[in-house]
C-alpha positions as CSV (number, residue, x, y, z in Angstrom):
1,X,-64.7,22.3,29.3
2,X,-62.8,25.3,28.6
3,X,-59.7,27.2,29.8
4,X,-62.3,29.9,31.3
5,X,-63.9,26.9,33.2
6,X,-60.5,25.8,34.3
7,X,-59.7,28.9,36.3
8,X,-62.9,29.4,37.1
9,X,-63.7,33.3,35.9
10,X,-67.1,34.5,35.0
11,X,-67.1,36.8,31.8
12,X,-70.2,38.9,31.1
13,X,-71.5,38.4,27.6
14,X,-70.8,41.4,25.5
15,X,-72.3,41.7,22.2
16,X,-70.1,43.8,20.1
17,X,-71.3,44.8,16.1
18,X,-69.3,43.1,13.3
19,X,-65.9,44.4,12.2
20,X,-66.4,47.2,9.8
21,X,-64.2,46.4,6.5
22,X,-61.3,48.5,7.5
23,X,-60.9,46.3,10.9
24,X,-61.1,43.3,8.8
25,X,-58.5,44.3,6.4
26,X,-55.8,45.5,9.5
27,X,-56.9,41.9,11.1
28,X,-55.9,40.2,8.2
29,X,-52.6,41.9,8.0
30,X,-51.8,41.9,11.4
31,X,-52.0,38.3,11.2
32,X,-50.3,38.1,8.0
33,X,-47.3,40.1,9.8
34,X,-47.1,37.7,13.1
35,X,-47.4,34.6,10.2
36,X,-44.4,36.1,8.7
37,X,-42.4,37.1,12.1
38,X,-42.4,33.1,13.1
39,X,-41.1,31.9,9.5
40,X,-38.3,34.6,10.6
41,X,-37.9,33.2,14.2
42,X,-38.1,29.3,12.7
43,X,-35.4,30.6,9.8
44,X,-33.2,33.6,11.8
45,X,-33.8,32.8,15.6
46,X,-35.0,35.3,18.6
47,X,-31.6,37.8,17.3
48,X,-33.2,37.9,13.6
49,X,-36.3,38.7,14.2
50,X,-36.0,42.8,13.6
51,X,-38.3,45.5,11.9
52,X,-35.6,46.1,9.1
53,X,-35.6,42.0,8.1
54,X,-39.4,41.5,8.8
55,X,-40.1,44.6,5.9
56,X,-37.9,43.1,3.8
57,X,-39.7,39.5,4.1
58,X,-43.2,41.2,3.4
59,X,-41.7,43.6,0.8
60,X,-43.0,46.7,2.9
61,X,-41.7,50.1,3.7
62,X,-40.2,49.7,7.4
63,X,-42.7,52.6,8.2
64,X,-45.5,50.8,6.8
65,X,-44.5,48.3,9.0
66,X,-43.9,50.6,11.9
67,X,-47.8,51.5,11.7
68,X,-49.0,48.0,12.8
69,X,-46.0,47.4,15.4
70,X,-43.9,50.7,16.4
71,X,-41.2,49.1,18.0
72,X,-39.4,45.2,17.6
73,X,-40.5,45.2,21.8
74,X,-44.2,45.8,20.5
75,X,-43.8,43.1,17.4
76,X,-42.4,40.7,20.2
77,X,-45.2,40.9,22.3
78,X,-47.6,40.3,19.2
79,X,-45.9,37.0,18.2
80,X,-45.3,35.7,21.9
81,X,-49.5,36.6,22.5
82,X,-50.1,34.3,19.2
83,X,-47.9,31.6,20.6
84,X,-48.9,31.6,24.0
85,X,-53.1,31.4,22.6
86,X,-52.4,29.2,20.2
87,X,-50.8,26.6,23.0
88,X,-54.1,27.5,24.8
89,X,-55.9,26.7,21.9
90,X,-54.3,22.9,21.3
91,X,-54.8,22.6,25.1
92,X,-58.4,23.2,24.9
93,X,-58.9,21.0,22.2
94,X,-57.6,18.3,23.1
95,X,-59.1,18.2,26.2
96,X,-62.8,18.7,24.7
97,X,-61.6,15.9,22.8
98,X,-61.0,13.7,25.6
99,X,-64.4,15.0,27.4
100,X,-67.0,11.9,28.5
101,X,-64.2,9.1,27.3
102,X,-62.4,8.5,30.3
103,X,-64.6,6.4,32.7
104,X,-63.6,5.3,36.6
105,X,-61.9,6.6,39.9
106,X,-58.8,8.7,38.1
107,X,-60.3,10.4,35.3
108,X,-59.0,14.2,36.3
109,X,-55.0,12.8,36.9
110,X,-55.8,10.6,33.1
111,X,-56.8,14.1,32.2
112,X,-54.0,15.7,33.7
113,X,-51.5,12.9,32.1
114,X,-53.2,13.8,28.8
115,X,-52.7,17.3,29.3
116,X,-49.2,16.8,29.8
117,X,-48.7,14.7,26.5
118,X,-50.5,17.4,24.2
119,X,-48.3,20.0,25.4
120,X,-45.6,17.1,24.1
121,X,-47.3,17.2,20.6
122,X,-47.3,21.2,20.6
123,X,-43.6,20.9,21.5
124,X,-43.2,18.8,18.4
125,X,-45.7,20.1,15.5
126,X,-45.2,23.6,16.4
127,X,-41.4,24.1,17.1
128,X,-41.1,27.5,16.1
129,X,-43.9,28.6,18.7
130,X,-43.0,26.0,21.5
131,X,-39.5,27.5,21.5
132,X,-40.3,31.5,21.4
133,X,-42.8,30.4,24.7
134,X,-39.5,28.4,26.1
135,X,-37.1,31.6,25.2
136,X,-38.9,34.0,26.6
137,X,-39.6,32.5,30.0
138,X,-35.6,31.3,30.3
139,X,-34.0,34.3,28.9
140,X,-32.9,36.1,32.4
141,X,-33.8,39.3,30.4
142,X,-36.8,41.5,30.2
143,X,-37.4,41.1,26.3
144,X,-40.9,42.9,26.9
145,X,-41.0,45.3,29.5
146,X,-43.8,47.4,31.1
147,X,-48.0,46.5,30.5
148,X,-47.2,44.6,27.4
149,X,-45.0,42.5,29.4
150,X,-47.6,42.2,32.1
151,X,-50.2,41.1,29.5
152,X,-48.2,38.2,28.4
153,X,-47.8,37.7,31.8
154,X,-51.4,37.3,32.7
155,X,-51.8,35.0,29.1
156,X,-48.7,33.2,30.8
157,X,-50.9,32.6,34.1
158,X,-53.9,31.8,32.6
159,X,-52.3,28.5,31.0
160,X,-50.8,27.4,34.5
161,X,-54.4,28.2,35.7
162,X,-55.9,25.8,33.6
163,X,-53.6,22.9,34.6
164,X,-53.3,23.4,38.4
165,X,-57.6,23.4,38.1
166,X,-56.5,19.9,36.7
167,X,-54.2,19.1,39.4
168,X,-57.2,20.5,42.5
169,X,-59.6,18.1,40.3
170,X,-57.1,15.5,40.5
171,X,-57.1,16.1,44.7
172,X,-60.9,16.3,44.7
173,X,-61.3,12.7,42.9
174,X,-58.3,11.8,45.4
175,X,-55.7,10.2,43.1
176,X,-53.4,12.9,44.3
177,X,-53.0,14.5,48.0
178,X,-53.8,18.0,49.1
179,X,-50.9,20.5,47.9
180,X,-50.5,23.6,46.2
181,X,-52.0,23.4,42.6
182,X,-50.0,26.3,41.3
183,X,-46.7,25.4,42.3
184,X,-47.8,21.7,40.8
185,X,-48.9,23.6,37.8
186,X,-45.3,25.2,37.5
187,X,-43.3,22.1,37.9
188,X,-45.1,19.9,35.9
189,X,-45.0,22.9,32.7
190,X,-41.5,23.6,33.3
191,X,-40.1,19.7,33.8
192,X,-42.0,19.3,30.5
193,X,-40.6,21.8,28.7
194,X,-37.0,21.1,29.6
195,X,-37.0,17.6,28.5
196,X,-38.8,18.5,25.3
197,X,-36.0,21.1,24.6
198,X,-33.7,18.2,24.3
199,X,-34.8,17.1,21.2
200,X,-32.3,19.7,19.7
201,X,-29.9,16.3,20.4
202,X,-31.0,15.2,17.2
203,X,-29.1,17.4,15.4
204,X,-25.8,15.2,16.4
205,X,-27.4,12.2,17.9
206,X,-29.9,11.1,15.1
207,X,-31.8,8.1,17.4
208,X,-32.3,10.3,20.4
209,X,-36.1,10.5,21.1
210,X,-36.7,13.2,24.0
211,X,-41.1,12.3,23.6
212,X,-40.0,8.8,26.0
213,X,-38.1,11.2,28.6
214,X,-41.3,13.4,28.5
215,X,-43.7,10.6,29.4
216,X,-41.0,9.4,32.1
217,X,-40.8,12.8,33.5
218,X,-44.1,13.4,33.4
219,X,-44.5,10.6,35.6
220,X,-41.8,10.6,37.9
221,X,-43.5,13.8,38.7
222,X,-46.9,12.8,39.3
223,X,-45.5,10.1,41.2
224,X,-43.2,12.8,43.2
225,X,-46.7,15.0,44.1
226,X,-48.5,11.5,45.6
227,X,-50.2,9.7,43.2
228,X,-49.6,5.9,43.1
229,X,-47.1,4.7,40.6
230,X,-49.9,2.0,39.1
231,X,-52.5,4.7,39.2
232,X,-50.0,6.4,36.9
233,X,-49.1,4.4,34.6
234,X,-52.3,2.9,34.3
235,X,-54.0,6.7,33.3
236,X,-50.5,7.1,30.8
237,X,-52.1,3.6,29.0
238,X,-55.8,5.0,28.6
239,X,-54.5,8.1,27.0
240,X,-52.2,6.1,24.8
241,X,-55.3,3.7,23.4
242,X,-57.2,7.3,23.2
243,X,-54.6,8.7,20.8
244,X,-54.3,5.7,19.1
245,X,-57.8,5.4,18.1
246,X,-58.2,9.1,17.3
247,X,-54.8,8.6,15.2
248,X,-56.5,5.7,13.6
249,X,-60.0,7.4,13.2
250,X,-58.3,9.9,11.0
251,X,-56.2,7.9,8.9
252,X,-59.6,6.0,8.1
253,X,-58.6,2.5,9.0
C-alpha cells in the first residue's frame, strides 16, 4: 500500500519516452545542487543557505547556478520538495514493510502507532531534512510564496493524507471512534514533531532522550482521540518486536 492508495487518487498511466541525455545530465545536477544545499542547511542553518555560499560550495559561477534555481525562494522550494518526498518515501517504506505482519482486531491503529514511530526514526537519521520540514511550517513567515509555495503545500497535504487514511482505517476496524481524520492527522504530525524537536536538549543535557517522550505522546494522543489505553500499548509492543526483528534480520544474528 502506497501513499496514492492512502488518499485514495486514481492517476492515469502515462507512458512517457526515456530522458534524452541532456535531461539526464541537468537531473543529475539538479540533484547534486539540492545534495549540496542540505550539507549547507546541516552546516550554516535556514540564514546560510544563499545563492552566493551555495556557488562557492560547488565551485560554480553564481550565474551558472542561477540557471538551475533563479532566485534563493526558487532553491528553497527545491530542497523543502526533496525533504518533504523523501519523508514520504521512508513513510511508504516502512509501511510496505509492515504489510501482512500485523495479525488481529487493531492492525490499522498498530499501523498507525508504527507510522508514528518511523516519522520518529526520520526525525533522528535525517536531521538536516526533518528540521527544514519543522522550520518551514513554524516560521510565521512566507519563506516561499505564490504556486511554488502552493506546491509544497499540496506535497505538505498529501503526507497528512496518508495518515488521517490511517486514522479513518483505524475507525473502520473500530479501535478508534468516529472523528475527523484530518484534524487527527494534524495533531498527531505536529505533537510528534514538537517533542522530537527537543532533542536539541542534548546539546546541554547529554542523557536527555526525547525518542521516550515521542512514544508517550504518541500515545497520550491516541488515547486522547478514543482508543483504549491497553489497546494502545499493546499495538506500541507489536511494533516494537517488529523493529526488533527487522533490526536483528539485518545485523545477521
Amino acid at each position: 500500500m502506497n501513499v496514492v492508495h492512502f488518499v485514495n487518487m486514481v492517476h492515469e498511466i502515462v507512458i512517457e519516452p526515456p530522458p534524452d541525455r541532456r535531461a539526464r545530465t541537468r537531473a543529475r545536477r539538479l540533484d547534486e545542487i539540492t545534495s549540496a544545499a542540505l550539507e549547507l542547511l546541516r552546516d550554516e542553518g535556514l540564514e546560510g543557505l544563499t545563492t552566493h555560499a551555495l556557488a562557492r560550495r560547488l565551485d560554480l559561477a553564481v550565474g551558472a547556478l542561477y540557471r538551475y534555481f533563479p532566485s534563493k525562494t526558487s532553491l528553497l522550494a527545491a530542497v523543502e520538495r526533496r525533504a518533504l518526498n523523501e519523508l514520504g518515501a521512508h513513510l511508504q517504506r516502512s509501511l510496505d514493510a509492515c504489510e501482512g505482519a500485523f495479525r488481529g482486531d487493531r492492525v490499522a491503529l498498530t499501523r498507525l502507532v508504527l507510522a508514528g514511530r518511523a516519522y520518529a526514526r526520520f526525525a533522528r537519521e535525517r536531521r538536516t531534512e526533518a528540521g527544514l520540514i519543522g522550520q518551514m511550517l513554524a516560521d510565521p513567515r512566507t519563506l516561499v510564496p505564490g504556486d511554488e509555495g502552493a506546491a509544497l503545500v499540496s506535497t505538505t497535504m498529501s503526507l497528512l493524507g496518508a495518515v488521517a487514511a490511517l486514522f479513518s482505517a483505524a475507525v473502520d476496524e473500530a479501535t478508534l471512534p468516529a472523528g475527523d481524520a484530518m484534524d487527527r492527522a494534524v495533531l498527531f504530525w505536529s505533537g510528534l514533531r514538537g517533542v522530537l524537536e527537543l532533542s536539541k536538549l542534548r546539546a546541554h543535557a547529554p542523557g536527555f532522550d526525547a525518542a521516550p517522550l515521542a512514544d508517550a505522546m504518541m500515545c497520550a494522543l491516541l488515547v486522547g482521540f478514543g482508543a483504549e489505553a491497553d489497546a494502545v500499548r499493546r499495538a506500541l509492543s507489536a511494533v516494537q518486536r517488529f523493529e526488533g526483528k527487522g533490526r536483528a534480520k539485518e545485523s545477521g544474528e
